[in-house]
N, CA and C atoms as a LAMMPS dump frame, in Angstrom:
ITEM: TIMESTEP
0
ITEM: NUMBER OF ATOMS
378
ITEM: BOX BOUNDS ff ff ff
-5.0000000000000000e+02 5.0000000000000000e+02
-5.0000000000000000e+02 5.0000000000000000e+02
-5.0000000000000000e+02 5.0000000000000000e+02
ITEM: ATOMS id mol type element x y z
1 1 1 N 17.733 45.178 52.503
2 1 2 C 18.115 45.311 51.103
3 1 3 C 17.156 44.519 50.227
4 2 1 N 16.799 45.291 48.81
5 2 2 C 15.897 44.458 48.182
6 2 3 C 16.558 43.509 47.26
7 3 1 N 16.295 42.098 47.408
8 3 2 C 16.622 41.174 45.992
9 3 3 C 16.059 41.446 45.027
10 4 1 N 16.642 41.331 43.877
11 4 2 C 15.941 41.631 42.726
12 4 3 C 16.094 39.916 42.1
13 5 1 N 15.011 39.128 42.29
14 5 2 C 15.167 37.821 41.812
15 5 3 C 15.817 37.854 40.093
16 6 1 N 16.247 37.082 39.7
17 6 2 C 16.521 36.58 38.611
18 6 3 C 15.317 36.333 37.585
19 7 1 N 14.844 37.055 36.468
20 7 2 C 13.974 36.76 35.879
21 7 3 C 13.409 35.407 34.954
22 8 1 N 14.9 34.869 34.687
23 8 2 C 14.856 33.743 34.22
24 8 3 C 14.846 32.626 34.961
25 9 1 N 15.029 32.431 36.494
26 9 2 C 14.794 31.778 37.164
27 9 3 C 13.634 31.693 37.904
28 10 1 N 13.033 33.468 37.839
29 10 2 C 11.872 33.203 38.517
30 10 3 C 10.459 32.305 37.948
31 11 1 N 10.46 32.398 36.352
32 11 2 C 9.617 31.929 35.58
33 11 3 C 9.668 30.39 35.663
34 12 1 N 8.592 29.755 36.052
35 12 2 C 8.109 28.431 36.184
36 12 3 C 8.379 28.205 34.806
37 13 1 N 9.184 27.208 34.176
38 13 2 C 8.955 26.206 32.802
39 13 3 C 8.392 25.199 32.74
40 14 1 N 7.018 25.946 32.472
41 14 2 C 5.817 24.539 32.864
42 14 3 C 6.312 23.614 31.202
43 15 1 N 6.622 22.325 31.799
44 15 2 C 6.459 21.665 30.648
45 15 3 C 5.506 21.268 29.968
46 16 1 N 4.596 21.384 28.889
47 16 2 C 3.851 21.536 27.855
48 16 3 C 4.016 19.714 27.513
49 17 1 N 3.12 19.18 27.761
50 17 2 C 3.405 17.554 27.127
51 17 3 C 2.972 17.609 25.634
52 18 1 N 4.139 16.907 25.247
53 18 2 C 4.221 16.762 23.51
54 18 3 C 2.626 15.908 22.77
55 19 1 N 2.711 16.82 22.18
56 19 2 C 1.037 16.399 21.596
57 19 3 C 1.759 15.383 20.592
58 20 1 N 1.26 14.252 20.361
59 20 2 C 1.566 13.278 19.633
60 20 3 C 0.481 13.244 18.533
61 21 1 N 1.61 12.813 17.057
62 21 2 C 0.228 13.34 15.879
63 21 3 C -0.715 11.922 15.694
64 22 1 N -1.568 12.337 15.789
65 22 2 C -2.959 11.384 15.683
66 22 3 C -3.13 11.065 14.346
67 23 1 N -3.181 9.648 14.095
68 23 2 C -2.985 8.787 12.803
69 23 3 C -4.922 9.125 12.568
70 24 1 N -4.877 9.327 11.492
71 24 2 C -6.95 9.002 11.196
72 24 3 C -6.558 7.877 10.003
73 25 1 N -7.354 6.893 10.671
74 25 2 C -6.953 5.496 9.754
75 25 3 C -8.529 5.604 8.888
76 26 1 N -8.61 5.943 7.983
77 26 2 C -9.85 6.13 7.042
78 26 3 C -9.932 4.216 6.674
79 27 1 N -10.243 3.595 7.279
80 27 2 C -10.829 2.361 7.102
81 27 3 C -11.536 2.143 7.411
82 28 1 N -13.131 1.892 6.927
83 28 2 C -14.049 1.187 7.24
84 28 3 C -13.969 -0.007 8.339
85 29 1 N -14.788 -0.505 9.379
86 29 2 C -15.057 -1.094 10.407
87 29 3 C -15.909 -2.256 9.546
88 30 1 N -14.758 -3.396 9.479
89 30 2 C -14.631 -4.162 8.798
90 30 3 C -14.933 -5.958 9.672
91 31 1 N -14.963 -5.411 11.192
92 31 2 C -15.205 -6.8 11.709
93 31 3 C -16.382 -6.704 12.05
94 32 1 N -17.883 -6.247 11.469
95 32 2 C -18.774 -6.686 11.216
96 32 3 C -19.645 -7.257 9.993
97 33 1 N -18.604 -7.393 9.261
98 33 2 C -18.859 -8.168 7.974
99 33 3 C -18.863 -9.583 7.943
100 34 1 N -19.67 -10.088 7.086
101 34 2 C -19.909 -11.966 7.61
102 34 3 C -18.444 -12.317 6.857
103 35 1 N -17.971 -13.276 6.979
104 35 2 C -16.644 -13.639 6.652
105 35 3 C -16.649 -13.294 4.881
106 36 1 N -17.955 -13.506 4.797
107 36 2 C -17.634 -14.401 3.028
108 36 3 C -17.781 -12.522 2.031
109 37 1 N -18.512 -11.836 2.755
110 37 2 C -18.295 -10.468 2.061
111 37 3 C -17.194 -9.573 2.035
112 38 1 N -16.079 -10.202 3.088
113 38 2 C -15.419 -9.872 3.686
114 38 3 C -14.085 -8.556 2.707
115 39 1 N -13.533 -9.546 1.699
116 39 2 C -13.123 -9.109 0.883
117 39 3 C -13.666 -8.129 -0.313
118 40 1 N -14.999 -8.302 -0.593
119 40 2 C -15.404 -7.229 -1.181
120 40 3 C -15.541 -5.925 -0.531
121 41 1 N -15.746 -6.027 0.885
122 41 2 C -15.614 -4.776 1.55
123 41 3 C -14.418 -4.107 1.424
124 42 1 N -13.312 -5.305 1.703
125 42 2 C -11.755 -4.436 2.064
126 42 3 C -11.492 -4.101 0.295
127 43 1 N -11.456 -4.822 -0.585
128 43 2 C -11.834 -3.916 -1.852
129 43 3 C -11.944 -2.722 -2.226
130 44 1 N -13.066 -2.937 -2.031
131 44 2 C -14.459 -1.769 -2.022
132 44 3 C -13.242 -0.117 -1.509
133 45 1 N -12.13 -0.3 -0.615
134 45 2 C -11.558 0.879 -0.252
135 45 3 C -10.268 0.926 -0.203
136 46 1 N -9.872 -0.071 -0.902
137 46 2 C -8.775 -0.399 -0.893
138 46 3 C -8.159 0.706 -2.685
139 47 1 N -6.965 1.489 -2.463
140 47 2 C -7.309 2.309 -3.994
141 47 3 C -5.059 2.195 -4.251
142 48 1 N -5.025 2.156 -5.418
143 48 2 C -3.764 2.524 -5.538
144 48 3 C -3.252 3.74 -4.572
145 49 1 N -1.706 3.513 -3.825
146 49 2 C -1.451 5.219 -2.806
147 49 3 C -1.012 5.842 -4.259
148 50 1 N -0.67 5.434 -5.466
149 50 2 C 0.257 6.862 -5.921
150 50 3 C -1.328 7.466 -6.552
151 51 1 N -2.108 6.878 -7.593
152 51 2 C -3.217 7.451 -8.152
153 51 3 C -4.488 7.626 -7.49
154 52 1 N -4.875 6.757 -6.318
155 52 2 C -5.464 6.781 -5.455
156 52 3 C -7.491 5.858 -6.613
157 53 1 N -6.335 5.486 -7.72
158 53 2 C -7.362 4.599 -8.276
159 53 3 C -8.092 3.152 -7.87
160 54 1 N -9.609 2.566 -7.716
161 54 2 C -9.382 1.771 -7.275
162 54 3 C -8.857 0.35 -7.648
163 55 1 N -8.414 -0.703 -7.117
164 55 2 C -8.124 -2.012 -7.43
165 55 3 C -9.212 -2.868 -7.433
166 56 1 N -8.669 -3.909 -8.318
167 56 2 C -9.571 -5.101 -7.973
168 56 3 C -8.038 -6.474 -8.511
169 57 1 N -9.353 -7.824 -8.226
170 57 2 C -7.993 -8.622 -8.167
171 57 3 C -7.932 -9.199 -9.263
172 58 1 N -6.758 -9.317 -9.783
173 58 2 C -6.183 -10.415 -11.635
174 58 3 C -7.241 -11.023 -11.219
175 59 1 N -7.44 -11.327 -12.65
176 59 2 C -8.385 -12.509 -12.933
177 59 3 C -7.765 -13.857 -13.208
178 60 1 N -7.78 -15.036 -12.944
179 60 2 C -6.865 -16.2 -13.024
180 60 3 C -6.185 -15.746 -14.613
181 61 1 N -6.952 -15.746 -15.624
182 61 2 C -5.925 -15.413 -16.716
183 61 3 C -4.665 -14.4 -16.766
184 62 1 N -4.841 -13.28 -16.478
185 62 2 C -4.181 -12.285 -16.232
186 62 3 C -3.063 -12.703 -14.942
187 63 1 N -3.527 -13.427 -14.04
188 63 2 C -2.382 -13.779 -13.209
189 63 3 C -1.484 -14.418 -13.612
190 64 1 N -1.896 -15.748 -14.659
191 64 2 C -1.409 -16.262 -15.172
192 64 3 C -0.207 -15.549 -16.219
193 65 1 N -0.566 -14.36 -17.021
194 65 2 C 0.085 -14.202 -17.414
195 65 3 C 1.275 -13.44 -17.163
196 66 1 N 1.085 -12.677 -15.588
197 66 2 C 1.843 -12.312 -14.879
198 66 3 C 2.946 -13.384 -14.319
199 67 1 N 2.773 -14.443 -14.204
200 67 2 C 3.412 -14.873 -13.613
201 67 3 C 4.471 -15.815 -14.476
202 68 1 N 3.956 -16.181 -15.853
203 68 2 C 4.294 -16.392 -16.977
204 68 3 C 5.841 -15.53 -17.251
205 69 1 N 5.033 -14.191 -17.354
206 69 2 C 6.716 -13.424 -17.209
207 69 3 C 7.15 -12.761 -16.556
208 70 1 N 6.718 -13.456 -14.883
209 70 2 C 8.005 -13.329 -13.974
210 70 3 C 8.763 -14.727 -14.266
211 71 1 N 8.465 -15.485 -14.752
212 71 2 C 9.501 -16.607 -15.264
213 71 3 C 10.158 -16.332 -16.048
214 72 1 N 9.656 -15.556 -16.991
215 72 2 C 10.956 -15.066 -18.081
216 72 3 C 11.59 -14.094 -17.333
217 73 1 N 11.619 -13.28 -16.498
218 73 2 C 12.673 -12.5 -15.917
219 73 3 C 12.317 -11.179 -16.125
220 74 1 N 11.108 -11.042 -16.782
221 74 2 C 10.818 -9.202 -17.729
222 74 3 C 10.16 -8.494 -16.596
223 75 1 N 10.055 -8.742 -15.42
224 75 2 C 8.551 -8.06 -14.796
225 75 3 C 9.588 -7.451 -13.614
226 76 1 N 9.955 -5.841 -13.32
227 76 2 C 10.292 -5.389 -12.293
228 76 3 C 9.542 -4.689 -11.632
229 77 1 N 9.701 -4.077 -9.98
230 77 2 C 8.645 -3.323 -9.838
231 77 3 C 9.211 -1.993 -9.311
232 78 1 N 8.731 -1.037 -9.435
233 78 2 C 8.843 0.537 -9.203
234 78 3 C 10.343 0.712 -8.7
235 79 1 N 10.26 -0.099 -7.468
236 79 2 C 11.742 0.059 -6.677
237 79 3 C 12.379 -0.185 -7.3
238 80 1 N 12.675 -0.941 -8.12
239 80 2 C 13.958 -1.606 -9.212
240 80 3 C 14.261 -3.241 -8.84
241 81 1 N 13.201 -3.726 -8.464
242 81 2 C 13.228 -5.004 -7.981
243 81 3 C 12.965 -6.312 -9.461
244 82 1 N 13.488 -7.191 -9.814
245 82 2 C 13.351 -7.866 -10.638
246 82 3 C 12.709 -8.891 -9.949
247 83 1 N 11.135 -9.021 -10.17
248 83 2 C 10.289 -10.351 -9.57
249 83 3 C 10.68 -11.662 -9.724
250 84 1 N 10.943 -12.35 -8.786
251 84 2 C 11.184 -13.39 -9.027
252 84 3 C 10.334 -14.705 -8.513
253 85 1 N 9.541 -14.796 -7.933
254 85 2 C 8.579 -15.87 -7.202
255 85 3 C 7.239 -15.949 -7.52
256 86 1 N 6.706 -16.907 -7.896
257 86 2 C 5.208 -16.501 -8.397
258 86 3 C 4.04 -15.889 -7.495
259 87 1 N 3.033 -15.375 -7.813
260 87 2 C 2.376 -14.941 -6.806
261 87 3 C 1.007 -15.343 -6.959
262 88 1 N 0.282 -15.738 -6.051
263 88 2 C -1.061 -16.076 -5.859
264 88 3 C -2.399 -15.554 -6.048
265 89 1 N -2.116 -14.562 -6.044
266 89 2 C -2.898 -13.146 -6.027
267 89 3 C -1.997 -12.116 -6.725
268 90 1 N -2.875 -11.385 -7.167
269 90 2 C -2.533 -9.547 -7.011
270 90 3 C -3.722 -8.77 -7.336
271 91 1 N -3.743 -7.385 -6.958
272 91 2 C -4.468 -6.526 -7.424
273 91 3 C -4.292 -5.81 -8.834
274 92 1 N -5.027 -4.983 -9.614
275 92 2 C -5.011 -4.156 -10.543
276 92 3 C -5.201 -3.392 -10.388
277 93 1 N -5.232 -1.332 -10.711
278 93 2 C -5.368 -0.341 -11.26
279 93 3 C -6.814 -0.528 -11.91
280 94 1 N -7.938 -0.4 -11.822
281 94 2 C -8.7 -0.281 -12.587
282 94 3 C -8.878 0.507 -14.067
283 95 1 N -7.673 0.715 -14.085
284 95 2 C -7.143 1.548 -15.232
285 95 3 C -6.421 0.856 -15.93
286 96 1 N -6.403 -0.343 -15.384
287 96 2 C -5.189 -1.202 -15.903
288 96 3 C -3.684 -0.559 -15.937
289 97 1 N -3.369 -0.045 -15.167
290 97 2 C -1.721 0.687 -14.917
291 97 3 C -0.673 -0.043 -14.118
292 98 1 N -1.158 -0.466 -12.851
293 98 2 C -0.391 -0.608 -12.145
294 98 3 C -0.992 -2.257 -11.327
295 99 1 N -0.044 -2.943 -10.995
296 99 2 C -0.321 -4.001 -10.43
297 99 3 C 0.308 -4.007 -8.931
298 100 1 N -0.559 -4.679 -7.728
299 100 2 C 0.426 -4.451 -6.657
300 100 3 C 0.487 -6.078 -6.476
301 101 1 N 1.19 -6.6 -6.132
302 101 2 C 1.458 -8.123 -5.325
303 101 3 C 0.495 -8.17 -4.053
304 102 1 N -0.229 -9.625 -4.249
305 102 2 C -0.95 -9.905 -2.625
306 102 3 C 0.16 -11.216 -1.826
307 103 1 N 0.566 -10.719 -0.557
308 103 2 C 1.853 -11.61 -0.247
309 103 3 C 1.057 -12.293 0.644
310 104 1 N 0.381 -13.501 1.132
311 104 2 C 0.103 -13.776 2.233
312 104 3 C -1.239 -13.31 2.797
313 105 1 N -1.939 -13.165 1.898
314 105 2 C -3.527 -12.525 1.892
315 105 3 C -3.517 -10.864 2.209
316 106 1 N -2.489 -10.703 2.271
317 106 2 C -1.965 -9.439 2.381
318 106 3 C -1.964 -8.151 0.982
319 107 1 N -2.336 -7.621 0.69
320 107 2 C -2.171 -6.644 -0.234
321 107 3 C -0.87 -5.7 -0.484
322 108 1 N 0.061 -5.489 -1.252
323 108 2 C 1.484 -4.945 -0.527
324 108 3 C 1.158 -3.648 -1.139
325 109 1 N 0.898 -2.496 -0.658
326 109 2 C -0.447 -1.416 -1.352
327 109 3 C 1.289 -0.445 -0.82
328 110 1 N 2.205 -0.531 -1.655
329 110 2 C 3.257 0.157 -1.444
330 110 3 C 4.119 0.953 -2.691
331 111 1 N 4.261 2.378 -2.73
332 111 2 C 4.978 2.553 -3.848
333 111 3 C 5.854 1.781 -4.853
334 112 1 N 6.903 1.339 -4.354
335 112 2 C 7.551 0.869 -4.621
336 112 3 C 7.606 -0.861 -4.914
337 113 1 N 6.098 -0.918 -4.909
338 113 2 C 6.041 -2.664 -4.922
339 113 3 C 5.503 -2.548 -6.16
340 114 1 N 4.616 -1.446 -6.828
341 114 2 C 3.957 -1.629 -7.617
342 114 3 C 4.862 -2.19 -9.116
343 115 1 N 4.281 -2.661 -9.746
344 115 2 C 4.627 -3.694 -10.589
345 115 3 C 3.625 -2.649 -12.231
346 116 1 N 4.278 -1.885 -12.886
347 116 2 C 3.76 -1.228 -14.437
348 116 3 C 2.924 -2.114 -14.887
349 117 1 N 2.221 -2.141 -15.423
350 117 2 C 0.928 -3.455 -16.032
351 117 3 C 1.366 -2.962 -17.505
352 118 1 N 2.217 -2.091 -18.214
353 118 2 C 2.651 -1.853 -19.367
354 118 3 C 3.829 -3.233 -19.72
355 119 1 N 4.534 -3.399 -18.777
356 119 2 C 5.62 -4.628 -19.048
357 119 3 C 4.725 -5.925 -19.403
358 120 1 N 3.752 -6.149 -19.343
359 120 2 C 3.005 -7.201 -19.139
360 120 3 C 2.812 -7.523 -20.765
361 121 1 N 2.398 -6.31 -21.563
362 121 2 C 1.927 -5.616 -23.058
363 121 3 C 3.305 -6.31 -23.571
364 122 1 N 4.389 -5.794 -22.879
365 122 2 C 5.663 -5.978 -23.788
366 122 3 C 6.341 -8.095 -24.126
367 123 1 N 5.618 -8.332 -23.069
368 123 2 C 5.885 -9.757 -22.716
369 123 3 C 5.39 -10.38 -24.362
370 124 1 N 6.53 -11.295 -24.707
371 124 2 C 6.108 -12.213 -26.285
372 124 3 C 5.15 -13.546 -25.749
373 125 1 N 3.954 -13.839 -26.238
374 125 2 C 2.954 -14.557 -25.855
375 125 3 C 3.292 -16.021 -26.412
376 126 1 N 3.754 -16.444 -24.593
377 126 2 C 4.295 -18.361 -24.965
378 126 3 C 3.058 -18.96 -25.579
């Protein structure tokens, strides 16, 4: 007598290994830079994510006055965060738009961190 195998059993289910998505980290190769250029490189490509404009960092005045009114309480950022701690650093918008916080030599290059550089305009000059 002939078997008639099962068609769905006869078929091998070769499992197919899951292709995992490959990150392309567009960063420049940055540990051959002498220490002291170091930061102008990471700069140099470092750009706002929402406008994709580039940054550079407050200038002591301008930090100053950032930080001026996060003491008065006026300075929130994107997320709905009301700043409260002074900061050491930050970057700019070369457009002057948007400010991001540097936490820890760190750049916080995050939607929602960004900080309007328009609130800054609105601040009354101590």
């Amino acid at each position: 007598s002939h078997h008639h195998a099962d068609p769905r059993g006869a078929r091998m289910r070769h499992g197919l290994p899951t292709q995992k998505p490959l990150l392309y980290v567009a960063v420049q190769n940055l540990t051959r830079c002498p220490a002291e250029t170091m930061d102008k490189h990471l700069l140099d490509i470092l750009v706002c994510p929402l406008s994709h404009v580039p940054l550079r960092q407050l200038t002591a005045a301008e930090l100053k006055s950032l930080n001026d009114a996060i003491a008065h309480g006026g300075i929130g950022n994107a997320g709905g965060d009301t700043l409260t701690g002074r900061l050491n650093a930050a970057l700019i918008t070369t457009d002057q738009a948007r400010i991001y916080p540097v936490e820890d030599d760190i750049p916080v290059l995050l939607a929602e961190a960004a900080i309007d550089a328009a609130q800054l305009a609105d601040q009354p000059v101590a």
